[in-house]
C-alpha positions in Angstrom: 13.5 19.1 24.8 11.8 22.3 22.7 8.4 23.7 23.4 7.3 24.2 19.6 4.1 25.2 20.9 0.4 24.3 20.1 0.2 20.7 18.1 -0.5 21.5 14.1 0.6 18.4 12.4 1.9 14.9 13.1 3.0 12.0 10.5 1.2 14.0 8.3 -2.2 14.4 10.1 -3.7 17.7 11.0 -4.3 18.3 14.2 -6.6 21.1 15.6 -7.5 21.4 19.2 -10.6 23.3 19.9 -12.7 23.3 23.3 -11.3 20.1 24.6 -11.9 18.3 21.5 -9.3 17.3 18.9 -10.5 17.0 15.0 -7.7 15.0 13.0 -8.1 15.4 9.0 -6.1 14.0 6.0 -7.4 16.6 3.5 -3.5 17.3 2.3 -2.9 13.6 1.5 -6.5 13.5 -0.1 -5.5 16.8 -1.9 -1.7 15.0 -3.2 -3.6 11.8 -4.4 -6.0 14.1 -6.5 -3.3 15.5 -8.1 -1.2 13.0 -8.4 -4.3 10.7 -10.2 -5.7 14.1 -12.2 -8.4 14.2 -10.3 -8.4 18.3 -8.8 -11.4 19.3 -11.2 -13.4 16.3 -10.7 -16.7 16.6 -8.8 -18.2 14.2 -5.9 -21.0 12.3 -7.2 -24.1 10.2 -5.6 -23.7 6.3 -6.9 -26.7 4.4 -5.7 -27.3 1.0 -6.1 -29.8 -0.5 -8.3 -31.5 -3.3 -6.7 -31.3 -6.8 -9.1 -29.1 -4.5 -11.4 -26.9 -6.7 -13.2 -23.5 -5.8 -14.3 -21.6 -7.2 -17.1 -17.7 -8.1 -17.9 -15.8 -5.1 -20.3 -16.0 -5.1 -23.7 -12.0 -4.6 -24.0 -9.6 -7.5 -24.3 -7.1 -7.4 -21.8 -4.7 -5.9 -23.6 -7.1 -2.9 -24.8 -7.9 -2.4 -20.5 -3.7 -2.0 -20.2 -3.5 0.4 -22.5 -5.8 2.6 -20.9 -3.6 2.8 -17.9 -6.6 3.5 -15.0 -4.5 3.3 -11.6 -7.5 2.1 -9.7 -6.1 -0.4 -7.4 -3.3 1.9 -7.1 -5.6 4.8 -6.1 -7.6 2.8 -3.6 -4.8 1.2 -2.0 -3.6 4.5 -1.0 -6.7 5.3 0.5 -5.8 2.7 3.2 
């Protein structure tokens, strides 16, 4: 068995150890999903919710929503 030295990385996960305490972050998977959905130059946004807001169905047919091609479930299913 190798020494490889201080722990960077691990399935993917960053690792940094600092004063006994260990800080884990995905922020190069969250930076591949943006890219890979065309999101890099989007910006964070506050959604609140409206209290008794009521929201209605789309406008599109269905096959007008398949043509846009939004890979929503796809995107939050990755998130997981």
């Amino acid at each position: 068995m190798t020494d490889l030295g201080k722990l960077k990385s691990i399935l993917g996960i960053q690792v940094e150890i600092k004063d006994k305490v260990v800080t884990m972050s995905q922020q190069g998977y969250v930076e591949q999903l943006l890219e890979k959905f065309n999101m890099v130059d989007s910006n964070p946004v506050s959604a609140r919710e409206v209290v008794g807001q009521v929201l209605e169905p789309s406008k599109l047919n269905p096959s007008e929503m398949k043509t846009l091609n939004l890979p929503y479930r796809e995107l939050v299913g990755s998130l997981q």
